[in-house]
Z-matrix of the N, CA and C atoms (Angstrom, degrees):
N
C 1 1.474
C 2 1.532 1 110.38
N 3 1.303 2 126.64 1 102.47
C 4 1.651 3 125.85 2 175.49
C 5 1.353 4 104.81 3 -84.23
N 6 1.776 5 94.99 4 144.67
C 7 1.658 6 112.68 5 -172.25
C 8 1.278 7 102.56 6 -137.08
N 9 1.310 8 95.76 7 117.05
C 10 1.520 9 90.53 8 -165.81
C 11 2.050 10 93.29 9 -108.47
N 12 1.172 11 116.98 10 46.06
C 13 1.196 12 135.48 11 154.61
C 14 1.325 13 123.00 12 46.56
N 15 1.288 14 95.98 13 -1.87
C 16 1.651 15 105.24 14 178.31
C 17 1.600 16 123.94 15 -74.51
N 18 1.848 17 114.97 16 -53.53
C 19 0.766 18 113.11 17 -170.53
C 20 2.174 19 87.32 18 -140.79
N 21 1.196 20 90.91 19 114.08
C 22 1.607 21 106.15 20 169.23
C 23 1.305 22 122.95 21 -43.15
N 24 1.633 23 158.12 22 150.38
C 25 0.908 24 144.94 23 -175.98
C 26 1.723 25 108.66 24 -79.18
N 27 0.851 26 125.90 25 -56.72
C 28 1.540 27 121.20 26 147.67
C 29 1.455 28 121.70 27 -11.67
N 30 1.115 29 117.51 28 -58.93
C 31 1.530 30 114.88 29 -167.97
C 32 1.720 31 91.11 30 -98.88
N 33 1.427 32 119.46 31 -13.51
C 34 2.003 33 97.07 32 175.32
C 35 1.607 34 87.24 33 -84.36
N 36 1.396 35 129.59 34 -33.21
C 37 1.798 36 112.16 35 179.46
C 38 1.230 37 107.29 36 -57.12
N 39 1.341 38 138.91 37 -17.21
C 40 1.518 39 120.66 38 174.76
C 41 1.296 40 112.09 39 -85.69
N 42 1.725 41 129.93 40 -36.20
C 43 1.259 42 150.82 41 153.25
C 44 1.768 43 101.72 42 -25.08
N 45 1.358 44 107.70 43 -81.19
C 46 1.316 45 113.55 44 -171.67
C 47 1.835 46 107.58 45 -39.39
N 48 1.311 47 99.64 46 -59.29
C 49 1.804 48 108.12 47 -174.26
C 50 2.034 49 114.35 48 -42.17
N 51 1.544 50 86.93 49 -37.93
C 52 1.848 51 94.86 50 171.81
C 53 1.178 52 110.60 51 -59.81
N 54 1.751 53 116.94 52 -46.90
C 55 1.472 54 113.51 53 -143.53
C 56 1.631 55 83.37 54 -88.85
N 57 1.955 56 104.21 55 162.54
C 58 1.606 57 98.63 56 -174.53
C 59 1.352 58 107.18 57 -97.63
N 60 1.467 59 127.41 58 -20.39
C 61 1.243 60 146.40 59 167.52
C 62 1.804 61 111.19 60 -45.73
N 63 1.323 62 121.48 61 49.24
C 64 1.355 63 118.05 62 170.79
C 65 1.586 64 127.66 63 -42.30
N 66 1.132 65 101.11 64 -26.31
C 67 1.550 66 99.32 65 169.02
C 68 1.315 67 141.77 66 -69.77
N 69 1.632 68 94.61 67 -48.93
C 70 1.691 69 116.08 68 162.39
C 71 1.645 70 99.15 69 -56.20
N 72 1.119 71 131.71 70 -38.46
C 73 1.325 72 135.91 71 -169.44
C 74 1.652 73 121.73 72 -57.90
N 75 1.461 74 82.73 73 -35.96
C 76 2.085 75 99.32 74 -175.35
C 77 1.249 76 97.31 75 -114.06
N 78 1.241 77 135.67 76 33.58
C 79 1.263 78 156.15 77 158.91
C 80 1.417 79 108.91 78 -94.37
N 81 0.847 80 119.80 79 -73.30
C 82 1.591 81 141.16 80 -178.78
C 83 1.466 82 94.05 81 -78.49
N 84 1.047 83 145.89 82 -36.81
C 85 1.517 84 135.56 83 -179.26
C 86 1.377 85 96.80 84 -57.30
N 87 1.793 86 114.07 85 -58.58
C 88 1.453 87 105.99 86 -157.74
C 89 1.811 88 109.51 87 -66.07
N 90 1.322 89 108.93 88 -28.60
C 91 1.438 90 95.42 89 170.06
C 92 1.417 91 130.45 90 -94.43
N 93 1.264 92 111.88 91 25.77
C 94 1.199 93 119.28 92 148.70
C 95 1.478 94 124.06 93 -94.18
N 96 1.580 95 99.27 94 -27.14
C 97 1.355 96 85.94 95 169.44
C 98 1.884 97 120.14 96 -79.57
N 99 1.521 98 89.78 97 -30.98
C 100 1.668 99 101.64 98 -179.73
C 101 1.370 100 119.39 99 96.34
């Protein structure tokens, strides 16, 4: 799992929920999670 320490997956799931672009969202979610 890479962490690139900036923004926690927790706090990008609240990030994602703002932004309206859900796709780009679980895009970048999944490679954060990896």
């Amino acid at each position: 799992m890479p962490d690139g320490g900036e923004t926690p997956y927790p706090a990008y799931r609240r990030y994602a929920l703002r932004r309206p672009d859900k796709r780009s969202a679980i895009r970048r979610a999944r490679l954060y999670n990896g």
